[in-house]
C-alpha positions in Angstrom: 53.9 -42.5 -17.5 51.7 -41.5 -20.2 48.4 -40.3 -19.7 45.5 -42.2 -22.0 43.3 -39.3 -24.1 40.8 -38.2 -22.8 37.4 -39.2 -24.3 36.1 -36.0 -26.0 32.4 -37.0 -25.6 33.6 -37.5 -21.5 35.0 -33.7 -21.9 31.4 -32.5 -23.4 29.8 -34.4 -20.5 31.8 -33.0 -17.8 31.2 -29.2 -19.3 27.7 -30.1 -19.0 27.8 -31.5 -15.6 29.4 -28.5 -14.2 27.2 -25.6 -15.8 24.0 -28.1 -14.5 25.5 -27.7 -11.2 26.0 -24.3 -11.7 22.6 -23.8 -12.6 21.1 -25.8 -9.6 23.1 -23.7 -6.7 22.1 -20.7 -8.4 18.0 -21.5 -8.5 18.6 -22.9 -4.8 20.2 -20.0 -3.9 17.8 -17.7 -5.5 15.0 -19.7 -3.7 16.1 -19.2 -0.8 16.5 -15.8 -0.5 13.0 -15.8 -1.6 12.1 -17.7 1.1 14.1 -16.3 4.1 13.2 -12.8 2.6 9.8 -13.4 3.3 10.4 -14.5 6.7 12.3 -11.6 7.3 9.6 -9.0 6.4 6.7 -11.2 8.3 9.1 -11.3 11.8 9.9 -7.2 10.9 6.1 -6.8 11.1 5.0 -8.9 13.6 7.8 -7.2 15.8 6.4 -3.7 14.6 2.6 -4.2 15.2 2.5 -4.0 19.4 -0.2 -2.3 20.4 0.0 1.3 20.2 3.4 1.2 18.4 3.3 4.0 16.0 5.9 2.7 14.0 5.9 1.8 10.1 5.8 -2.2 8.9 9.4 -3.1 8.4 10.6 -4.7 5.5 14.0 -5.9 4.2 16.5 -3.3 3.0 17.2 -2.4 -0.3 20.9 -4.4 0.1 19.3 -7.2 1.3 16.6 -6.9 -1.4 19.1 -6.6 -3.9 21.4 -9.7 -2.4 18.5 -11.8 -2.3 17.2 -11.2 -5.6 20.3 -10.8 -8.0 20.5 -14.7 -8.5 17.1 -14.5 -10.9 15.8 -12.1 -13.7 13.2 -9.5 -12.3 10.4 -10.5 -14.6 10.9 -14.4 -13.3 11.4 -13.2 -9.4 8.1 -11.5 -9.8 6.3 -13.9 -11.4 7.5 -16.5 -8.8 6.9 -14.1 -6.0 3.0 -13.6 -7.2 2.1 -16.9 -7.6 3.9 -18.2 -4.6 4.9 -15.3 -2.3 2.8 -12.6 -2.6 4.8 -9.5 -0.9 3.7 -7.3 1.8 5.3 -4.3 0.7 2.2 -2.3 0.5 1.7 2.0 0.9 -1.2 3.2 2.9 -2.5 6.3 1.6 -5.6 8.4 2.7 -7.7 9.0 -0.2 -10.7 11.5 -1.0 -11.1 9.8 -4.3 -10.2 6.1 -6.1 -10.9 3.9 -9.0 -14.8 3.3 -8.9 -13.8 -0.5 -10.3 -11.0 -0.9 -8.1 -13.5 -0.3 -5.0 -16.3 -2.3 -6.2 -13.5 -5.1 -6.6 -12.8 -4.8 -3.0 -16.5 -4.9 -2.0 -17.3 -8.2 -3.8 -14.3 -9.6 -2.6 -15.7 -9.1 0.9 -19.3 -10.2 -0.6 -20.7 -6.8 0.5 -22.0 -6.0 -3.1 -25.0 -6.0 -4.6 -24.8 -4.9 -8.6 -27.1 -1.7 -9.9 -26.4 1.5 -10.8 -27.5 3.4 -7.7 -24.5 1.2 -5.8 -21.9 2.5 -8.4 -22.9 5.8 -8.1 -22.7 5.7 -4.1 -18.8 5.6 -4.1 -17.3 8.3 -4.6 -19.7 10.2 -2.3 -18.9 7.6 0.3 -15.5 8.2 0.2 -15.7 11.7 0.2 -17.9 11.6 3.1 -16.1 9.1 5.0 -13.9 10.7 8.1 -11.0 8.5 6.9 -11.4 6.4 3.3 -7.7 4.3 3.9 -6.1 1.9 0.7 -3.4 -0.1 0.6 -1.3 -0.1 -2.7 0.8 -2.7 -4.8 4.0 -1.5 -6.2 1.9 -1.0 -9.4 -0.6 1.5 -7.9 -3.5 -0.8 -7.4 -5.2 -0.6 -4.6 -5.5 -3.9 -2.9 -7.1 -3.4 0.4 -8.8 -0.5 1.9 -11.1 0.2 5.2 -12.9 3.7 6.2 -13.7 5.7 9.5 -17.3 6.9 9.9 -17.1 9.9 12.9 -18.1 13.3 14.0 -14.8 14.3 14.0 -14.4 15.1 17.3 -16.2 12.4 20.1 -17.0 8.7 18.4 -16.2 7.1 15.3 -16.6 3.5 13.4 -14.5 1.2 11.7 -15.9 -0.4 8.7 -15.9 -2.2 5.5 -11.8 -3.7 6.1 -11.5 -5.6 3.1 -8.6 -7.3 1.7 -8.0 -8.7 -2.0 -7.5 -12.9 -1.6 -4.3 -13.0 -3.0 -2.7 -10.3 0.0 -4.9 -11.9 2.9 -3.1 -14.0 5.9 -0.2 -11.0 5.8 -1.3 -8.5 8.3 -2.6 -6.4 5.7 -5.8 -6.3 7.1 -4.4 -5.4 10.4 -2.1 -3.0 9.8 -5.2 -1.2 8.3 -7.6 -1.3 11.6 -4.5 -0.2 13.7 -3.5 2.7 11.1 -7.3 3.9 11.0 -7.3 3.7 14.8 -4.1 5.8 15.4 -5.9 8.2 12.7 -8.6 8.4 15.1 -6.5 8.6 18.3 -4.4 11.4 16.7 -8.0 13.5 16.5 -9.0 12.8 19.9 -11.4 10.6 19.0 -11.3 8.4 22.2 -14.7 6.3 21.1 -13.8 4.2 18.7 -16.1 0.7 18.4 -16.4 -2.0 15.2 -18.3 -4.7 14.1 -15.9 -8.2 14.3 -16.7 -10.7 12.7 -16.7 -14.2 13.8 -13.4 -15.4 14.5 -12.0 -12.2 14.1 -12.0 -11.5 17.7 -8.0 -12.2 18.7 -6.9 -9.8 16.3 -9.2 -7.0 17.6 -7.8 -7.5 21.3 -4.3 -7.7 20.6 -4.9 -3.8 19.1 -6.7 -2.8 22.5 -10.2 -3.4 21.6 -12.3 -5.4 23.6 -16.4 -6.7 23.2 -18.6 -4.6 25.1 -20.5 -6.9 27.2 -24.4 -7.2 27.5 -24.6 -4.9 24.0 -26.0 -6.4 20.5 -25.2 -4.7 17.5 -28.4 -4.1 15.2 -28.7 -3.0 11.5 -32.5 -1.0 10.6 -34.2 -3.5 8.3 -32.5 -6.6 9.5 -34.9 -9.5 10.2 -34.6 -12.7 11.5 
């Protein structure tokens, strides 16, 4: 039997229905190894931040990085990641000096800062000074979080001004700076180590090992009211 010709506008639409269906398993698939690469690195970290575990966040590895991500061009994976995603994969560096912008960033982001000279020139000398000045870093070296140890060096020290950028908050970046600035302190036999939580702030604190201190206010010289 003989076969009728084949339309060649039906071949044209067939080509086109196949490389559309190409196209869609290839954004799906890219998609979700955005997704379930995230999920990955929040269950590595979660897993990683028991108390007193002195162990590094986890992330995925480089193979499953580079599984995940082949399906999309970098500049697109990155832009998609940003807006929707925002990665974890942040270094934590002890610093004796940074950006003066990049700080005074991280200090109105908190709503801590109050413009003037005199402030600006106060940072570097605070960092300096500070028994441990801690950042976090983006992959392009800007620092997107940071908190700093105030101590003797040797009996009691304070935790202060933990401040994280918006865009890398809800992540455990915050976190994983208090309990990297305590095992700094712990490391130095610092065994007194207190902070000033803020409200609703308090199940985080505990689940590192720190607990309110019962029938104590703090105060601040100047504060009224």
């Amino acid at each position: 039997m003989r076969r009728p010709a084949k339309n060649p506008c039906s071949a044209i639409r067939d080509q086109l229905g196949a490389r559309c269906q190409g196209f869609y398993w290839t954004a799906l698939s890219a998609l979700t190894g955005l997704v379930f690469g995230n999920i990955w690195g929040v269950q590595n970290m979660v897993a990683n931040l028991r108390i007193g575990h002195p162990g590094p966040v986890l992330a995925p590895t480089s193979a499953q990085k580079r599984s995940l991500n082949s399906s999309l061009p970098l500049s697109i994976l990155d832009g998609f990641r940003e807006r929707f995603f925002m990665t974890t994969e942040l270094e934590y560096q002890v610093v004796t000096t940074a950006p003066v912008e990049e700080i005074v960033a991280l200090y109105k982001a908190g709503g801590w800062w109050q413009e003037s000279p005199a402030n600006r020139s106060r940072i570097e000398p605070m960092i300096r000074g500070s028994f441990c000045f801690m950042v976090a870093r983006a992959s392009n070296g800007r620092i997107v979080a940071m908190g700093r140890v105030i101590s003797d060096g040797a009996s009691d020290a304070y935790i202060q001004d933990v401040v994280v950028l918006p865009p890398y908050r809800r992540q455990g970046v915050g976190r994983e700076l208090i309990r990297r600035l305590t095992l700094f302190c712990v490391e130095h036999e610092i065994d007194w180590i207190g902070l000033v939580a803020e409200p609703g702030t308090l199940a985080i604190y505990e689940s590192l090992g720190y607990g309110a201190l019962e029938g104590y206010q703090p105060m601040l010289y100047g504060k009224r009211g």
